[in-house]
VMD Tcl script that draws the C-alpha trace (Angstrom):
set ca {
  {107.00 83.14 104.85}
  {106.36 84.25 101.40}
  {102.78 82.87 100.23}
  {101.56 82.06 104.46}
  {98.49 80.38 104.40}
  {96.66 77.59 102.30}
  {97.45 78.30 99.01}
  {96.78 74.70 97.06}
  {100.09 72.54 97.01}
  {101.98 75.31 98.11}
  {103.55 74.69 101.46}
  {101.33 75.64 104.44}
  {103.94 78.22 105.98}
  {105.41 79.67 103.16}
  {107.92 78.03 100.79}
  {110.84 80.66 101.15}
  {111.12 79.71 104.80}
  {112.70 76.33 103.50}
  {114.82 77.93 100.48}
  {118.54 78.00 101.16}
  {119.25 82.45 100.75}
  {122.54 84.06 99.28}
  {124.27 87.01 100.88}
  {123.15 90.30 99.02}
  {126.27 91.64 96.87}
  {124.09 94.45 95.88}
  {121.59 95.70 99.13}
  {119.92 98.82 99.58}
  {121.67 101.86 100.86}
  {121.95 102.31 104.38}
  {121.27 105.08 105.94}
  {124.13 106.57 108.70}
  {121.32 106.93 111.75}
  {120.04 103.63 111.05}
  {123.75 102.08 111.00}
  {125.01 103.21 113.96}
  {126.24 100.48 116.17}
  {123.97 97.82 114.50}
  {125.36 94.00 112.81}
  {123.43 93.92 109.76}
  {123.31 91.33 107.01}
  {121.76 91.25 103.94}
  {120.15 88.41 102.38}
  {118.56 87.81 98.95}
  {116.31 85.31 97.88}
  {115.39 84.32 93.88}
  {113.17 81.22 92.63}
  {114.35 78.15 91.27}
  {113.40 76.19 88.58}
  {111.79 74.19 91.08}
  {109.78 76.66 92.71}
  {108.65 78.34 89.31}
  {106.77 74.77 88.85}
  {104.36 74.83 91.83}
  {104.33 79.27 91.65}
  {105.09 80.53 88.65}
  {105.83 84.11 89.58}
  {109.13 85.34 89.07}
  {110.26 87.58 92.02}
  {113.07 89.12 94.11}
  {113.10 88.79 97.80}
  {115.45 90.48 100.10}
  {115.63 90.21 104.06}
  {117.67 92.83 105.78}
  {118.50 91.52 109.74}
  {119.74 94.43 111.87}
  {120.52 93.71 115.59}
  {121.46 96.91 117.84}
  {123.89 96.53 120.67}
  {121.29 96.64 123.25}
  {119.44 93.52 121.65}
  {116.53 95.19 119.48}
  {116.48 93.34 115.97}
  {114.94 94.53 113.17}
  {113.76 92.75 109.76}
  {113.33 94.42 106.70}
  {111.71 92.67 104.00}
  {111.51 93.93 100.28}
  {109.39 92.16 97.76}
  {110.07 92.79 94.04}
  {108.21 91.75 90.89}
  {110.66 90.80 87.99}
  {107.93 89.47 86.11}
  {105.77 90.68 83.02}
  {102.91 90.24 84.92}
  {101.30 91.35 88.10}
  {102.24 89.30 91.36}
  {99.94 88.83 94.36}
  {101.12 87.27 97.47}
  {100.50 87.19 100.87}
  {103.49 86.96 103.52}
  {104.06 86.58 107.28}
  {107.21 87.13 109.72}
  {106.47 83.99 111.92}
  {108.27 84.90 115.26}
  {109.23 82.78 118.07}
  {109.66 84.01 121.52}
  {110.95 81.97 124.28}
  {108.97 82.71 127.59}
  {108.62 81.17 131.19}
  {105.04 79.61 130.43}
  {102.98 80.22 127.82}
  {99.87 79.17 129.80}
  {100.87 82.81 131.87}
  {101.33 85.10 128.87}
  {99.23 87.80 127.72}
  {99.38 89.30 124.05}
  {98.07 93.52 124.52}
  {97.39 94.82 121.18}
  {94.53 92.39 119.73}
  {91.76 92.91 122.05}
  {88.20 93.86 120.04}
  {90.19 92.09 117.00}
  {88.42 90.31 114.07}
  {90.50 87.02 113.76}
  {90.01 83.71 111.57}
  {90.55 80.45 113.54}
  {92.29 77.79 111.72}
  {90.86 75.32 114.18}
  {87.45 76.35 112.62}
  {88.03 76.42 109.01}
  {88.78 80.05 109.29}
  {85.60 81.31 110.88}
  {85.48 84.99 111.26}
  {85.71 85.66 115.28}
  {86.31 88.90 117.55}
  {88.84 88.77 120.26}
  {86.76 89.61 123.69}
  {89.63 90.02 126.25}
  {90.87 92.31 127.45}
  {94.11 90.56 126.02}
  {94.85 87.50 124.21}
  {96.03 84.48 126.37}
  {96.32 81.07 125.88}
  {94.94 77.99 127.43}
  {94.95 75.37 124.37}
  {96.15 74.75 120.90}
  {95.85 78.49 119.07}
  {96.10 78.70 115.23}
  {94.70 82.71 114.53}
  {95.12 84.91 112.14}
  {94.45 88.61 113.36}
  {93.45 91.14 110.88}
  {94.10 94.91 111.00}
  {95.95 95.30 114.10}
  {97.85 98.18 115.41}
  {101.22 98.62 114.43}
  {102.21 98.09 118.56}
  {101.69 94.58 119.80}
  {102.90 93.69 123.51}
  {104.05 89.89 124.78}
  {103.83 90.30 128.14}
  {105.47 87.35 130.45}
  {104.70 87.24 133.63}
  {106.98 85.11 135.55}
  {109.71 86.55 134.42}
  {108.34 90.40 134.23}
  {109.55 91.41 131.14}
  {107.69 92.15 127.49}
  {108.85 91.65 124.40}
  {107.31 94.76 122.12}
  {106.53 93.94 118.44}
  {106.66 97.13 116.49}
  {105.43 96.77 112.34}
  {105.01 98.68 109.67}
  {103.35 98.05 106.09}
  {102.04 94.56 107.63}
  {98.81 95.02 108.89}
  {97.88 91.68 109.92}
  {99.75 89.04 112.65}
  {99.87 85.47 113.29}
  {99.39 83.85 116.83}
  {100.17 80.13 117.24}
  {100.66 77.58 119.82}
  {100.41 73.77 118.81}
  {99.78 72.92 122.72}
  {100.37 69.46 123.90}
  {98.38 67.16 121.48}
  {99.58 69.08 118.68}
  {103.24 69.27 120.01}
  {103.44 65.51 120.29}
  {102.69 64.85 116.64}
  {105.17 68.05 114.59}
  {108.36 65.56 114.19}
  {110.30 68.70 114.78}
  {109.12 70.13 117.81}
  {109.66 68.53 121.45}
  {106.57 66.90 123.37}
  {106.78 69.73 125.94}
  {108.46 73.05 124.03}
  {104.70 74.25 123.72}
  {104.75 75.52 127.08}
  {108.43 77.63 126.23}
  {107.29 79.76 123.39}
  {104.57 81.89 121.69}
  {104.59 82.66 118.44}
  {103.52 86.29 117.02}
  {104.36 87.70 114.12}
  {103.59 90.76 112.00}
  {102.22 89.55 108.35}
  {99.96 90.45 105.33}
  {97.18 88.29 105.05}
  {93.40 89.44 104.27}
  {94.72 91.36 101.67}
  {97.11 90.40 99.47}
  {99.53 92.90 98.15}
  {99.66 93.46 94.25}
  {102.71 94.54 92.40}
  {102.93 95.68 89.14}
  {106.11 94.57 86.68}
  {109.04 95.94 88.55}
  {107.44 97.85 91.27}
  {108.72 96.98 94.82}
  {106.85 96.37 98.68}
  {108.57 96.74 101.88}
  {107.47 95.57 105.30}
  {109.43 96.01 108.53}
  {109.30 94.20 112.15}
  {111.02 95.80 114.94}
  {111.47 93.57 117.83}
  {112.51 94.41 121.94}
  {112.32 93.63 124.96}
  {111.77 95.62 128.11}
  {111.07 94.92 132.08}
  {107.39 95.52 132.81}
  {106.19 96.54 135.74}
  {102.22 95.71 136.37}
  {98.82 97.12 137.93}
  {95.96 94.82 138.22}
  {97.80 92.70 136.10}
  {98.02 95.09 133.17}
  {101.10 96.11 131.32}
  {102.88 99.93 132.78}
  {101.42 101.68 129.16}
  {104.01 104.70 130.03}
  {106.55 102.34 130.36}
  {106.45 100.24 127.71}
  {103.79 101.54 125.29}
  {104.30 105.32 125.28}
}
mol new
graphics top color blue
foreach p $ca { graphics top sphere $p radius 0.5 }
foreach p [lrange $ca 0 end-1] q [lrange $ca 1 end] { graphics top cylinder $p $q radius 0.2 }
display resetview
């Protein structure tokens, strides 16, 4: 999560993703539209003296997770610097979605894309689909993409529709089966169950001064599609 990518010995996904959060005694205000028949939870996350050995940056992290009646879900993340110094870090939302077959889903949203493809050493590619799809082990980073993304499945006619804001960037992975077989936690044949897409800052990391504050938000839902020529109903889904 916080820190995604190759950053020396830091951990390759982020090291907050294994950190063990705290319930926020003190979260932002809530506004009374936003609250309105939501569950939301607060969470808070602070370094250890642990993590201020391989990052020294001290920091505030908070995660709001807001789920509406209907099923949307919505993550709010604030970033704050708490230290004398500027901080500059990268950070990604790394989202699972469980679909019929991944070999039959199409991602609308990244077509004419730059990307960098961690199976190349992060060569510098453009997306020439007319939507992404998959067909082997995928490992992208996509940069500057529309704040709309689409995850169309096919069998089971319905799309899940990623909405983002202050994350202008989004992860796309898929280990496949070779790659499957050899993550210890991740079953020889769960490839073909999920795609993974998720909003994140990446190209560009975002600076803070001391005590100034970032937020980034992921809105997530899912909706029947209905299709022409294959392609995703845009009034239905992305009006």
């Amino acid at each position: 999560m916080l820190q995604f990518g190759n950053f020396g010995s830091l951990e390759q996904h982020g090291f907050v993703r294994n950190r063990i959060w705290s319930i926020d005694l003190d979260p932002p205000p809530i506004s009374v539209n936003s609250s309105s028949n939501k569950a939301v939870i607060d969470l808070i996350y602070k370094p250890t003296d642990d993590d201020l050995k391989i990052w020294p940056r001290s920091f505030e992290l908070r995660l709001r997770v807001a789920l509406a009646r209907g099923g949307d879900l919505t993550l709010t993340v604030r970033v704050r610097n708490t230290d004398t110094k500027p901080l500059s870090f990268t950070i990604a939302l790394h989202t699972y979605f469980s679909v019929s077959d991944s070999s039959e889903v199409r991602i609308e949203g990244l077509e004419t894309l730059d990307y960098l493809d961690n199976l190349e050493h992060k060569e510098r590619f453009t997306e020439q689909g007319d939507a992404m799809t998959f067909d082997g082990e995928v490992d992208r980073f996509y940069l500057s993409t529309p704040t709309k993304l689409a995850i169309i499945d096919h069998q089971k006619k319905r799309t899940f529709v990623l909405r983002k804001e202050g994350l202008p960037d989004a992860v796309v992975w898929n280990p496949w089966d070779k790659k499957a077989r050899a993550l210890p936690d991740f079953g020889d044949e769960e490839y073909k169950d999920m795609v993974c897409v998720g909003a994140a800052v990446l190209e560009k990391p975002i600076t803070l001064k001391p005590s100034e504050e970032w937020k980034g938000r992921q809105a997530l839902s899912h909706v029947p599609s209905s299709y022409f020529s294959g392609r995703l109903d845009p009034v239905k889904v992305l009006g």
